[in-house]
FIZA-164677 format. One record per residue: x negated, y, z negated of N, C-alpha, C, O, CB in turn; residue in three letters; residue number from 1. Coordinates in nm, 2 decimals. Each point is the difference from the previous one (the first is absolute). Last residue first. Glycine has a CB too. Layout:
<nodes>
     n.px     n.py     n.pz    ca.px    ca.py    ca.pz     c.px     c.py     c.pz     o.px     o.py     o.pz    cb.px    cb.py    cb.pz   residuo   num
        X        Y        Z        X        Y        Z        X        Y        Z        X        Y        Z        X        Y        Z       Ala   NUM
...
</nodes>
This chain:
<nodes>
     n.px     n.py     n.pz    ca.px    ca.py    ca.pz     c.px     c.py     c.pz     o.px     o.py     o.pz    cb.px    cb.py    cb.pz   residuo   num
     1.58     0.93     1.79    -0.08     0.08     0.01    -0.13    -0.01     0.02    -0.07     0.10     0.00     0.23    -0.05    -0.10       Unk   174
     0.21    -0.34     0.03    -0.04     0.02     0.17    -0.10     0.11     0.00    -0.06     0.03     0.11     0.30    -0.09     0.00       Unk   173
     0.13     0.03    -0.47    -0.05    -0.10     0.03    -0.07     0.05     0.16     0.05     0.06     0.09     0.12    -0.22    -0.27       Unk   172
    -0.14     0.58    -0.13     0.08    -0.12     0.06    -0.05    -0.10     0.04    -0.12     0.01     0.02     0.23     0.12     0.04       Unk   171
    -0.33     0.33    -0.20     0.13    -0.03     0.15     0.05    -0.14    -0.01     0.02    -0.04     0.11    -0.14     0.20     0.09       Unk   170
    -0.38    -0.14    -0.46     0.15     0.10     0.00     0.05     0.01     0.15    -0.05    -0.03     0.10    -0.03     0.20    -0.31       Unk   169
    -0.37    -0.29     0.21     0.04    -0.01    -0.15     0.11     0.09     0.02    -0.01     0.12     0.02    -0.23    -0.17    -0.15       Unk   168
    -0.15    -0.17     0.49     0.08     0.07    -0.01     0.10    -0.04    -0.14     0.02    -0.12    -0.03    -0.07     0.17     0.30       Unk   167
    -0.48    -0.09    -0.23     0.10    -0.09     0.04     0.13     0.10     0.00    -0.01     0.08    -0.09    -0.11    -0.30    -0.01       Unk   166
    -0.38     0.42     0.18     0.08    -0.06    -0.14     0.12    -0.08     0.05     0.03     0.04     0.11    -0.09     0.16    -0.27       Unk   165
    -0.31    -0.06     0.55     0.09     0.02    -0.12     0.04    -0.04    -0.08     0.03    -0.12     0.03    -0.02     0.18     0.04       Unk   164
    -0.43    -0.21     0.09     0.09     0.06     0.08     0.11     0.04    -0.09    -0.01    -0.03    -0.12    -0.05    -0.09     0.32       Unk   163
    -0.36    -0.15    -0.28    -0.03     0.15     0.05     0.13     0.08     0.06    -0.01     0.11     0.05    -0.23    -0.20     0.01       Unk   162
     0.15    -0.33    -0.45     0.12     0.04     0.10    -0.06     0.13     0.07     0.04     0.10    -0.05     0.17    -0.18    -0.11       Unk   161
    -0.50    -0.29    -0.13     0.03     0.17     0.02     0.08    -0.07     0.12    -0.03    -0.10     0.07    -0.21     0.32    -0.15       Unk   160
     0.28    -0.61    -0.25    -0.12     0.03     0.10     0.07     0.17     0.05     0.12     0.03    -0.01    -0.19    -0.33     0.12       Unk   159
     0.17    -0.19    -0.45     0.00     0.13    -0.02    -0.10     0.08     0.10    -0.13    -0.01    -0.02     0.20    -0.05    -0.24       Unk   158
     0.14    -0.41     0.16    -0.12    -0.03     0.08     0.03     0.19     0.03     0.03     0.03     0.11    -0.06    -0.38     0.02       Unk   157
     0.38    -0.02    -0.44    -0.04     0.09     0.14    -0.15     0.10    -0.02    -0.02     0.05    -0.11     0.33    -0.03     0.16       Unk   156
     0.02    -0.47    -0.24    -0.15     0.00    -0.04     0.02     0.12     0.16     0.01    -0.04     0.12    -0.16    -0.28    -0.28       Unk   155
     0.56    -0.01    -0.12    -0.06     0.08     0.11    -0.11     0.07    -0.04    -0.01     0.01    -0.12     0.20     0.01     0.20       Unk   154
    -0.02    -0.43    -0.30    -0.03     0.11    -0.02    -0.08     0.06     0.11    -0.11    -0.01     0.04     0.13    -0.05    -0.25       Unk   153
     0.14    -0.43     0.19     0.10     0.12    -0.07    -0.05     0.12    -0.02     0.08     0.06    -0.06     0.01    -0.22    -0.06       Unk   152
    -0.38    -0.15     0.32     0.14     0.02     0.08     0.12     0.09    -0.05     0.08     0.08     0.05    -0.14    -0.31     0.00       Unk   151
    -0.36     0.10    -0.34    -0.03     0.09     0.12     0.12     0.01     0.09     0.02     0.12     0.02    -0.27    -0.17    -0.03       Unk   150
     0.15    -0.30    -0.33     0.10     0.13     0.00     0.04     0.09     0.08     0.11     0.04     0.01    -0.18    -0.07    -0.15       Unk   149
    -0.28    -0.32     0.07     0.14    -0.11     0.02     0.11     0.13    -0.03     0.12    -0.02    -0.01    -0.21    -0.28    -0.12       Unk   148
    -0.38     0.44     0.16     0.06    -0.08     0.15     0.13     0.01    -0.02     0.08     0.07     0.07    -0.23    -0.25    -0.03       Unk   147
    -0.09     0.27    -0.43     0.06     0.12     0.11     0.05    -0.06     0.10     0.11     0.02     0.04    -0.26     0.16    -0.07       Unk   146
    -0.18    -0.44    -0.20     0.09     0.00    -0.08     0.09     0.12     0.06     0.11    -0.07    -0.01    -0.26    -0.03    -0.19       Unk   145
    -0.28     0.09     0.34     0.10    -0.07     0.10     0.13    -0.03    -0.12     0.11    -0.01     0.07    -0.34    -0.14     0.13       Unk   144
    -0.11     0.44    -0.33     0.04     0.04     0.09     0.12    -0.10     0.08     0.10     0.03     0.05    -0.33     0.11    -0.06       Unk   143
     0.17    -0.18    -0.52    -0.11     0.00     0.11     0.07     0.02     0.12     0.11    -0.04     0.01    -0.25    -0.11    -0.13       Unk   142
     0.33     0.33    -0.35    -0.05    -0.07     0.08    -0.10    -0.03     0.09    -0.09     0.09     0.01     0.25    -0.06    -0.07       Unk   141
     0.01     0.29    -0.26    -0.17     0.03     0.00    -0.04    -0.15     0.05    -0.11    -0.06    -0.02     0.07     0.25    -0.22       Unk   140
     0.49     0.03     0.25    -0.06     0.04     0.06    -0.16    -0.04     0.01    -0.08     0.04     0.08     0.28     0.11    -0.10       Unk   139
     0.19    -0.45    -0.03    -0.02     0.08    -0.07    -0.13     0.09     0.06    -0.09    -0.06     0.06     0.20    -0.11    -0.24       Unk   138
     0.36     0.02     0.38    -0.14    -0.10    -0.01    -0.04     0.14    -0.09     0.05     0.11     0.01    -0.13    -0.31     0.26       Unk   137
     0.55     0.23    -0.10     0.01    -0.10    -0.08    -0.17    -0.06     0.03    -0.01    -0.12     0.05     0.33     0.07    -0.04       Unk   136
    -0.08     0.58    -0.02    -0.09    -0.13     0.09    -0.04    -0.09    -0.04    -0.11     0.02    -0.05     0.05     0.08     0.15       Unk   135
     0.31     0.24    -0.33     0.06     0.00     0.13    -0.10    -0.12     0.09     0.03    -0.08     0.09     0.07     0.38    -0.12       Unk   134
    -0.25    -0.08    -0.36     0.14    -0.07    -0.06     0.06    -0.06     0.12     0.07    -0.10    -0.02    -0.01     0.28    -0.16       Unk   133
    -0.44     0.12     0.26    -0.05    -0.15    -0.09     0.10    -0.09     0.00    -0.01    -0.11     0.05    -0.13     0.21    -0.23       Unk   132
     0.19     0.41     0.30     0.04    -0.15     0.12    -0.05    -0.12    -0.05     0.05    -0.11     0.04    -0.08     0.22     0.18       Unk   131
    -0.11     0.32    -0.48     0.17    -0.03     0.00     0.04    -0.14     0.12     0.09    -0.08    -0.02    -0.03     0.40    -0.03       Unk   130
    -0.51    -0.16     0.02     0.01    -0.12    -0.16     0.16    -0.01     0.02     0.07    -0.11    -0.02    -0.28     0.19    -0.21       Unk   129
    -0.15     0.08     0.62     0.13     0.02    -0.05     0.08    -0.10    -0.10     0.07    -0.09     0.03    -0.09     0.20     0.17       Unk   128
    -0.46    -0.14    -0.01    -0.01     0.14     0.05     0.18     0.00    -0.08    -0.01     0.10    -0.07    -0.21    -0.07     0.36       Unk   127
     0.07    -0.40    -0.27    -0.08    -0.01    -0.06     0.01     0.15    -0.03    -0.04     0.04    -0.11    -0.07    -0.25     0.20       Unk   126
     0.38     0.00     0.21     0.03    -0.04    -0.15    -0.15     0.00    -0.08    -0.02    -0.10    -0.07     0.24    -0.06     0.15       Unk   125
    -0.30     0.21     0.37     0.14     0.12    -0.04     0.06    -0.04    -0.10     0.09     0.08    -0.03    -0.02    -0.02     0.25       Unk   124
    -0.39    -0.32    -0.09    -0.13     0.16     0.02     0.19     0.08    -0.05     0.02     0.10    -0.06    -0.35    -0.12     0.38       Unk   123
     0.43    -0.38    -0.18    -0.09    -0.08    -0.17    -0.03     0.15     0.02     0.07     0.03    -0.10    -0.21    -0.33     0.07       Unk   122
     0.37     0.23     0.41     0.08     0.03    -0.12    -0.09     0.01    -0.16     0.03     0.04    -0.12     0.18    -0.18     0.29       Unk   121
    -0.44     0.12     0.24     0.04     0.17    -0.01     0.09    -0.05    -0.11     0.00     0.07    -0.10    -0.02     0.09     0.36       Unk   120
    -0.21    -0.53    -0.11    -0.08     0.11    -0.06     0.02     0.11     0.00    -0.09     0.08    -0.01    -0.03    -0.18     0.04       Unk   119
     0.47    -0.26     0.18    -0.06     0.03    -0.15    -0.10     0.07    -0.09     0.01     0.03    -0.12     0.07    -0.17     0.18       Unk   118
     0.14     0.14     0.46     0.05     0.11    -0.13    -0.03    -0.01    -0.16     0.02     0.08    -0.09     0.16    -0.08     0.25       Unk   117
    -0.25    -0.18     0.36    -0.06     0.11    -0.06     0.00     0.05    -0.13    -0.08     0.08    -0.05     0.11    -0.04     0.22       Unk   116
     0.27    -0.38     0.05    -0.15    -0.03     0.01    -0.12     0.06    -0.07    -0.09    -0.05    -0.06     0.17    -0.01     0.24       Unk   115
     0.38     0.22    -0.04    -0.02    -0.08    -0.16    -0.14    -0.08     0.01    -0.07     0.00    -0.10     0.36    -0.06     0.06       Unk   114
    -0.20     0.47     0.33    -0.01    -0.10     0.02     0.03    -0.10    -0.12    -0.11     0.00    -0.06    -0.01     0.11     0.24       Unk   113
     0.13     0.43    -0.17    -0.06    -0.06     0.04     0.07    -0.19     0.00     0.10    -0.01    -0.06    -0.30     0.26    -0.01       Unk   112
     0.39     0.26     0.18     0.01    -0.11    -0.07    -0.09    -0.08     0.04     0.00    -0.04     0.11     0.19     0.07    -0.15       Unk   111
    -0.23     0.51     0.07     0.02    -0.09     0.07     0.01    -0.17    -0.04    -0.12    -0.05    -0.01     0.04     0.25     0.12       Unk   110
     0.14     0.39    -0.14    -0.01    -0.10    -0.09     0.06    -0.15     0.09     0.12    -0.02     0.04    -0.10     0.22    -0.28       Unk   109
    -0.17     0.33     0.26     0.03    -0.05     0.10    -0.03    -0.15    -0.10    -0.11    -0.02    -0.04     0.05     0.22     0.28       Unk   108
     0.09     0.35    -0.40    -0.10    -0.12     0.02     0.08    -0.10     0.10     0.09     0.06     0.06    -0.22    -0.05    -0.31       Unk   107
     0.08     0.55     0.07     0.09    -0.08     0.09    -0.11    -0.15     0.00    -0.12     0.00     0.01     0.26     0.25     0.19       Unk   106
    -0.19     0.08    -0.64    -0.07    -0.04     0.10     0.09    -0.13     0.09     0.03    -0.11    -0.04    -0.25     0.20    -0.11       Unk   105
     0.25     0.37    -0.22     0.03    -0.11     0.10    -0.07    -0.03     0.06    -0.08     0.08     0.05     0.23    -0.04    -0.02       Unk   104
    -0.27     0.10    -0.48     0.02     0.07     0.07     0.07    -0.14     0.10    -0.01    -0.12    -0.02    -0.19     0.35    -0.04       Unk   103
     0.13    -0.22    -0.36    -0.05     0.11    -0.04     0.01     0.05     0.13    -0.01     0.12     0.01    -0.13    -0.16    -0.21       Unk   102
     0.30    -0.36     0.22    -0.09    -0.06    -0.10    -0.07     0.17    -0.05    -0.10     0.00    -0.07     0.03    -0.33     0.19       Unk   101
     0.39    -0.01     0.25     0.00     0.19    -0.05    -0.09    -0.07    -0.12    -0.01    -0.12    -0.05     0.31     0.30     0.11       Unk   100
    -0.14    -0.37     0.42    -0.04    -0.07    -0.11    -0.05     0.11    -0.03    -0.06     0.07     0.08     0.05    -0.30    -0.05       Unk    99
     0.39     0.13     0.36    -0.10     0.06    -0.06    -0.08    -0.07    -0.15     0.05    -0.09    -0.06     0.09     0.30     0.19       Unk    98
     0.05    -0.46     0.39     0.02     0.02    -0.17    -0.09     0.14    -0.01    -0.09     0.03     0.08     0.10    -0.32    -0.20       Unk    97
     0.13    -0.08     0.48    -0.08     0.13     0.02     0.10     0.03    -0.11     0.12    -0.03    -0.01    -0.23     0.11     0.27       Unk    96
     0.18    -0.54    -0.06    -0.11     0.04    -0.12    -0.07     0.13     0.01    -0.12     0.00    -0.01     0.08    -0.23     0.00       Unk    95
     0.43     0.10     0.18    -0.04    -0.06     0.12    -0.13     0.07    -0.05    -0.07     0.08     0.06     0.27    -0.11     0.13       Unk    94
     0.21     0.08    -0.41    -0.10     0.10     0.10    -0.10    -0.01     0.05    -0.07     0.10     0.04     0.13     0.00    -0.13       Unk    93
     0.21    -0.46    -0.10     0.11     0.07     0.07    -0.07     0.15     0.04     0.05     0.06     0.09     0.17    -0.19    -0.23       Unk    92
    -0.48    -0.16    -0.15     0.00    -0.07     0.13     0.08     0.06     0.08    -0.03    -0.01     0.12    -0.01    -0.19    -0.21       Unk    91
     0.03     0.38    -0.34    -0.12     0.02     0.09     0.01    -0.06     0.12    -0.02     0.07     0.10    -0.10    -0.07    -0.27       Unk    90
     0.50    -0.06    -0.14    -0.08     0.18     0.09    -0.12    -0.04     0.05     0.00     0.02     0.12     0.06     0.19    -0.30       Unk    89
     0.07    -0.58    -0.06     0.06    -0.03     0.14    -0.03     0.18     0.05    -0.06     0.04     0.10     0.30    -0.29    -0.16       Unk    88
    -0.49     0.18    -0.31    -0.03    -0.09     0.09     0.12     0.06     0.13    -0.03     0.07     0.10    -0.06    -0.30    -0.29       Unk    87
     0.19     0.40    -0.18    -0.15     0.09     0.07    -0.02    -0.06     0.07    -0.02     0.05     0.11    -0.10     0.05    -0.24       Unk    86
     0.41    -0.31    -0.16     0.09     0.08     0.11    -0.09     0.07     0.09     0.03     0.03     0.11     0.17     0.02    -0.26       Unk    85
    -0.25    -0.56     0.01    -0.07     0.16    -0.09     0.09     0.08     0.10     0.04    -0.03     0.11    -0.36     0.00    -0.21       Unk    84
     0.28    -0.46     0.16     0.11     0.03    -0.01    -0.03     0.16    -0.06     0.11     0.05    -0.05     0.00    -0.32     0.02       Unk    83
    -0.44    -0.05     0.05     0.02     0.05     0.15     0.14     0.10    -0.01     0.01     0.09     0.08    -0.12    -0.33     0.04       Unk    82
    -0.22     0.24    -0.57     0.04    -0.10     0.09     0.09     0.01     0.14     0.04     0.12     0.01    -0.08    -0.21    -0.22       Unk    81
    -0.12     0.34    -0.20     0.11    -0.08     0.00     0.04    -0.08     0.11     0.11    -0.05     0.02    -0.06     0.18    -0.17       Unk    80
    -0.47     0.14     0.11     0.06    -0.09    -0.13     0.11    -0.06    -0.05     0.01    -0.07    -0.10    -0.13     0.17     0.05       Unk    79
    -0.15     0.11     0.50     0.10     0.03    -0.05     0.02    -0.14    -0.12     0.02    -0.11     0.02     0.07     0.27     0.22       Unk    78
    -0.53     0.12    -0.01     0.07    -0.12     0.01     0.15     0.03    -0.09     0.00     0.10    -0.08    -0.25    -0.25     0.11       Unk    77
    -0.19     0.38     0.24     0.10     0.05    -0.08     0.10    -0.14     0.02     0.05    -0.05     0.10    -0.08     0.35    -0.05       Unk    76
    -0.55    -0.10     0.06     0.14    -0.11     0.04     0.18     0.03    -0.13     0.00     0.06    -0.11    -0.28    -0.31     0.18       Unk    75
    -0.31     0.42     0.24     0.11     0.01    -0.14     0.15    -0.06     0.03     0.07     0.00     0.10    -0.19     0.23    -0.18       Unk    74
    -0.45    -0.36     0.22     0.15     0.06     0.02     0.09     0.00    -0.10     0.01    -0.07    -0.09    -0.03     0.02     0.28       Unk    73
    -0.46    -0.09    -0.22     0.01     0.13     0.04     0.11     0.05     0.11     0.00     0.09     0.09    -0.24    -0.13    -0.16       Unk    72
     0.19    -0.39    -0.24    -0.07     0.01     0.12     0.00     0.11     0.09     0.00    -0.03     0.12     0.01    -0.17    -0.15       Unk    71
     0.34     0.29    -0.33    -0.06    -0.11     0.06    -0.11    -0.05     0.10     0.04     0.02     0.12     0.14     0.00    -0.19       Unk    70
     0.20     0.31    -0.28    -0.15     0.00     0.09    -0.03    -0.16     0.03     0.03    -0.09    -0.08    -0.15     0.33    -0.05       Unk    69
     0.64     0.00    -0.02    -0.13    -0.13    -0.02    -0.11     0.08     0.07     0.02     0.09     0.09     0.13    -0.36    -0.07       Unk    68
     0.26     0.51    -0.20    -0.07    -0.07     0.12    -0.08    -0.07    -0.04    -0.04     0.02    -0.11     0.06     0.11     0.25       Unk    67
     0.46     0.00    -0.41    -0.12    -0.04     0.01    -0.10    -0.03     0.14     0.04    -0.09     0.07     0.08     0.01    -0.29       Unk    66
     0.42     0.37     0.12    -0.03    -0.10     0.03    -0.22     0.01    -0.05    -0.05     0.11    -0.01     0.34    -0.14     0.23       Unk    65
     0.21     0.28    -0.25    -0.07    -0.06    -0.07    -0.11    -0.08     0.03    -0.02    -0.07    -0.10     0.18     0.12     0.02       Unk    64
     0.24     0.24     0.41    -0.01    -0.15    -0.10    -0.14     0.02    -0.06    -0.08     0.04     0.08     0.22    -0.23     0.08       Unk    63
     0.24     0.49     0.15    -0.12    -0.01    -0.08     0.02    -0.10    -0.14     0.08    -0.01    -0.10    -0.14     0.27     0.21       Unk    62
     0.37    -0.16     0.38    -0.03    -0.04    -0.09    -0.12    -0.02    -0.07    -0.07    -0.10     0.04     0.23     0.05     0.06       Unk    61
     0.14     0.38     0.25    -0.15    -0.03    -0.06     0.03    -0.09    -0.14     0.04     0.05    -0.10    -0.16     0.21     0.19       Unk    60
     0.54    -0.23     0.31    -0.09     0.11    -0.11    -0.16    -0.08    -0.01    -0.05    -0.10     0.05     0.31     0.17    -0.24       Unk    59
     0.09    -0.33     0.48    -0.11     0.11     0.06    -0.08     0.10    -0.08    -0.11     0.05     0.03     0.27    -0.07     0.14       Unk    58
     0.15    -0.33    -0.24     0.10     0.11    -0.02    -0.09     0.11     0.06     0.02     0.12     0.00     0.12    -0.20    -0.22       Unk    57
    -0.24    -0.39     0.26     0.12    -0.01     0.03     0.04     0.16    -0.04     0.11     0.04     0.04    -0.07    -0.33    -0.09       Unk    56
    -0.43     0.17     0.00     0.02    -0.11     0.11     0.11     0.01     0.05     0.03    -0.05     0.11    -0.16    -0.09    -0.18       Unk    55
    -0.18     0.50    -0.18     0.09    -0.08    -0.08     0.07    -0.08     0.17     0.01     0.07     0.09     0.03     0.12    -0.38       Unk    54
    -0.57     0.00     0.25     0.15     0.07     0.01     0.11    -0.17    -0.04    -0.04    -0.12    -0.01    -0.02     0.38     0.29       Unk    53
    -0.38    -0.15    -0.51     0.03    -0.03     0.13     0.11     0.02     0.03     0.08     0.04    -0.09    -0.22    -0.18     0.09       Unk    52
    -0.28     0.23    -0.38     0.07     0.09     0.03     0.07    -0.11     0.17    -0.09    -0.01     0.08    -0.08     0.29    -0.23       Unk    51
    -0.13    -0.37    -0.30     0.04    -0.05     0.11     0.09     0.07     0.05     0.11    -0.03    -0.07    -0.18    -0.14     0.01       Unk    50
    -0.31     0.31    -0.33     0.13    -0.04    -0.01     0.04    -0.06     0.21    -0.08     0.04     0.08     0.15     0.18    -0.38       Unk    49
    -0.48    -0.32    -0.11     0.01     0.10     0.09     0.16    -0.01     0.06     0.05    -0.11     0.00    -0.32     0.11     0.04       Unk    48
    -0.18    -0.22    -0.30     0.10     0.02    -0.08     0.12     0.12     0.12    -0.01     0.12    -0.04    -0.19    -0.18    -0.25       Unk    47
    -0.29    -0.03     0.29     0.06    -0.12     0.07     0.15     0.04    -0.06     0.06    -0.08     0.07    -0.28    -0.12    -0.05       Unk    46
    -0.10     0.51    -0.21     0.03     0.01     0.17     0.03    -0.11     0.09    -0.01     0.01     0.12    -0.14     0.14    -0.14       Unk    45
     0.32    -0.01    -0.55    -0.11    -0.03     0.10     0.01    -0.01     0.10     0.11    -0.02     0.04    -0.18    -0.06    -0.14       Unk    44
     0.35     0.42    -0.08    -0.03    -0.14    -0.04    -0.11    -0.06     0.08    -0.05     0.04     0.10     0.28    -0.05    -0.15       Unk    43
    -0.02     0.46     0.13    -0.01    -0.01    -0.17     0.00    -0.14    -0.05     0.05    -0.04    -0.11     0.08     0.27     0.08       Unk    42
    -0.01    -0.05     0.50    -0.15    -0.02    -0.01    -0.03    -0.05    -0.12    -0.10    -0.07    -0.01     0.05     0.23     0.15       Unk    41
     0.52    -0.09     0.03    -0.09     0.18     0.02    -0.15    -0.03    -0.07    -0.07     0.09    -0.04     0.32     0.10    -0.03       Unk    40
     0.05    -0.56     0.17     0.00     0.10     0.10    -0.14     0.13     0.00    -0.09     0.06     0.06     0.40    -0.11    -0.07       Unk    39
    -0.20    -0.29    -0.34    -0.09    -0.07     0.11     0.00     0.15     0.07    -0.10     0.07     0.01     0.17    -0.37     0.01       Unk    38
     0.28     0.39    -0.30    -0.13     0.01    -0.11    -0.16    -0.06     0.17    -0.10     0.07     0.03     0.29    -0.20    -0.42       Unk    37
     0.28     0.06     0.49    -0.02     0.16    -0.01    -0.13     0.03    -0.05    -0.07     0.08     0.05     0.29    -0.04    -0.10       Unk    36
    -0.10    -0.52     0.06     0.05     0.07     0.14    -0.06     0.14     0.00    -0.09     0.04     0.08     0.33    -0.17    -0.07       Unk    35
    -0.13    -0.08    -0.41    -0.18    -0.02     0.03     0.01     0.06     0.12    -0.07     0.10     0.02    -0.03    -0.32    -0.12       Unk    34
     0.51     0.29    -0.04    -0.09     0.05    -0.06    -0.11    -0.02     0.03    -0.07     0.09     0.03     0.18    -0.09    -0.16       Unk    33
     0.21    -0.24     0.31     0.03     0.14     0.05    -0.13     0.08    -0.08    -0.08     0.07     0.07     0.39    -0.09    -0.04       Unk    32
    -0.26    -0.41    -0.17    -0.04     0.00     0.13     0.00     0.14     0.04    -0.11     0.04     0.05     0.19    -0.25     0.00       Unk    31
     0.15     0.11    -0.45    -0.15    -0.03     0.02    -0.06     0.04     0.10    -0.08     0.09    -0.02     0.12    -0.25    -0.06       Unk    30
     0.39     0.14     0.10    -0.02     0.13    -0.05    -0.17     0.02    -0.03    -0.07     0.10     0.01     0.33    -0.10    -0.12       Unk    29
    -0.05    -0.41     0.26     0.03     0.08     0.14    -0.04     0.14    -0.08    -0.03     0.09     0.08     0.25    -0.25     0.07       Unk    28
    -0.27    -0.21    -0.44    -0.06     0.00     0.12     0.01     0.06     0.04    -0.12     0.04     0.02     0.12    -0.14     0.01       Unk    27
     0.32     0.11    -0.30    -0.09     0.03    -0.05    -0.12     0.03     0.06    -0.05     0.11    -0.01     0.16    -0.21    -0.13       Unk    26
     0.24    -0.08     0.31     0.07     0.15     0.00    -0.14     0.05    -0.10    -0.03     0.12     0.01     0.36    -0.16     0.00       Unk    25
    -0.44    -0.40     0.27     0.16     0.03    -0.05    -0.06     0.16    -0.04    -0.11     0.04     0.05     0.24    -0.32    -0.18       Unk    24
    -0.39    -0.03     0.57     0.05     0.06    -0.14     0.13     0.07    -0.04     0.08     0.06     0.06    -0.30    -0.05    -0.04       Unk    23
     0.10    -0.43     0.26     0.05     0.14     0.01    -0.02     0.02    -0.16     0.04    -0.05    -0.10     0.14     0.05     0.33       Unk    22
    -0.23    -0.41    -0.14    -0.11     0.03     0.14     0.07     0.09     0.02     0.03     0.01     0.12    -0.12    -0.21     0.00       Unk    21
     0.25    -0.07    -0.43     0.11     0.01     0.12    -0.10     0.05     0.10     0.00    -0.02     0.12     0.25     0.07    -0.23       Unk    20
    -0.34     0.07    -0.30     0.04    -0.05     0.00     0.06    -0.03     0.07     0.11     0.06     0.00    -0.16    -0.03    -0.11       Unk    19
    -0.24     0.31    -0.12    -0.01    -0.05     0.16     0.09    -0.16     0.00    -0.09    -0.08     0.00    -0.19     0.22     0.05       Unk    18
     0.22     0.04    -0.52    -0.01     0.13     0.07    -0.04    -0.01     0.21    -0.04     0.10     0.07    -0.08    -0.01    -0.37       Unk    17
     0.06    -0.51    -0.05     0.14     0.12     0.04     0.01     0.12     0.07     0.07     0.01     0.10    -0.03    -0.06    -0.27       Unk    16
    -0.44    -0.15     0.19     0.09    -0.08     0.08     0.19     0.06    -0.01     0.08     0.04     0.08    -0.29    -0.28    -0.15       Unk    15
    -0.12     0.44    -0.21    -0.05     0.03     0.16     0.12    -0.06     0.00     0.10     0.05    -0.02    -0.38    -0.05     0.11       Unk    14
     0.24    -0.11    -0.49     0.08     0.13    -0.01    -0.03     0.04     0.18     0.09     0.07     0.04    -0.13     0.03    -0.36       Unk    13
    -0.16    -0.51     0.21     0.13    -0.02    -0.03     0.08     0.14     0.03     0.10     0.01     0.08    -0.17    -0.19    -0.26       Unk    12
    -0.40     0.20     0.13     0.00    -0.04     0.11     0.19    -0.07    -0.01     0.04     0.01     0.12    -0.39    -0.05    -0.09       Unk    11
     0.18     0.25    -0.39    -0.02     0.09     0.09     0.02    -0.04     0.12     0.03     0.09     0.08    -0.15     0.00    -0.21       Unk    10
     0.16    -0.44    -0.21     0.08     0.14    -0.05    -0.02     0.08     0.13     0.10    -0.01     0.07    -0.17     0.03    -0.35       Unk     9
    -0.32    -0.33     0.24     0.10    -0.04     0.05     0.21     0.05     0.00     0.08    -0.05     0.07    -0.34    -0.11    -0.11       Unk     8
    -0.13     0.35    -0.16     0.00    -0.03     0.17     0.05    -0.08     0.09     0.02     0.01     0.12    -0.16     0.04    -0.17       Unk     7
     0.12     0.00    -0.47     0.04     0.14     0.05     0.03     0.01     0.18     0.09     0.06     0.06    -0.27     0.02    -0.27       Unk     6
     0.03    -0.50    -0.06     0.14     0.06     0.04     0.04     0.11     0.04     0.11     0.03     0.06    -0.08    -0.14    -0.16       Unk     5
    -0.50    -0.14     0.24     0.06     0.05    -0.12     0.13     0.01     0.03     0.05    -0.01     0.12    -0.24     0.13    -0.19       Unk     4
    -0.13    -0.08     0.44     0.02    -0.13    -0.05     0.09     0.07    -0.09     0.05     0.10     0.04    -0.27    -0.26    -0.01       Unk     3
     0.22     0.19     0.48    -0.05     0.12    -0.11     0.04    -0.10    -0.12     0.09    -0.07     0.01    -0.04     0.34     0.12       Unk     2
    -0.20    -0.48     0.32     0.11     0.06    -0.05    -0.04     0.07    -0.13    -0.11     0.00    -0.05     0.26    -0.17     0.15       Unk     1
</nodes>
């Protein structure tokens, strides 16, 4: 955990700022920003935005999100855990997402196993200091210390989509 009061301050203002496992109005303007700033490349190259259609209104939802590298796959975990609204989009497009970072790239995002998932949550709290607040082991834990968590945090397994982009707009069903 992040020691001092400052960090522990910073890691308090997260939790607020996601409360209920949704972000509030501050959040949601946050987000829209790194969203835009990730998109157009002007951050580092794990740093990148999540483009999936919306589950229920069919628009393009773009999220903020961290990849992991890992034993030479890339992984995208959600920091708030199963309940994330990108989570339930993803699974409702049946994991064909874009992922924009200076350019699109159609990807195909596949849930790995909770078995799988502690040497990607420790390698993705190492790679994203804003989710620190959000995952109750400290990142410079030991790998099996992740176990007793790993259920709560979806963990998807980032692979080339060769086919088209997911359909985005017209409505639920799009």
């Amino acid at each position: 955990m992040t020691g001092g009061a400052g960090g522990g301050l910073i890691r308090r203002h997260l939790r607020w700022m996601y409360r209920a496992g949704r972000p509030n109005r501050l959040a949601r303007l946050m987000n829209t920003l790194a969203a835009w700033q990730f998109s157009t490349g002007l951050a580092p190259a794990h740093w990148v935005t999540l483009e999936v259609p919306g589950r229920r209104s069919g628009r393009p939802v773009a999220v903020p999100v961290v990849v992991a590298d890992h034993d030479g796959g890339r992984y995208l975990v959600s920091m708030l855990g199963t309940e994330a609204n990108w989570v339930h989009n993803v699974r409702a497009a049946g994991g064909r997402a874009v992922l924009r970072h200076g350019r699109r790239e159609p990807v195909r995002l596949d849930e790995i196993p909770v078995a799988d998932r502690p040497p990607i949550l420790r390698r993705y709290l190492a790679l994203a200091p804003g989710a620190r607040a959000h995952v109750p082991v400290d990142r410079h834990a030991a790998v099996a210390d992740f176990a007793g968590v790993a259920d709560r945090f979806p963990v998807f397994r980032v692979t080339p989509d060769p086919g088209p982009p997911p359909p985005i707009g017209g409505g639920p069903g799009a």
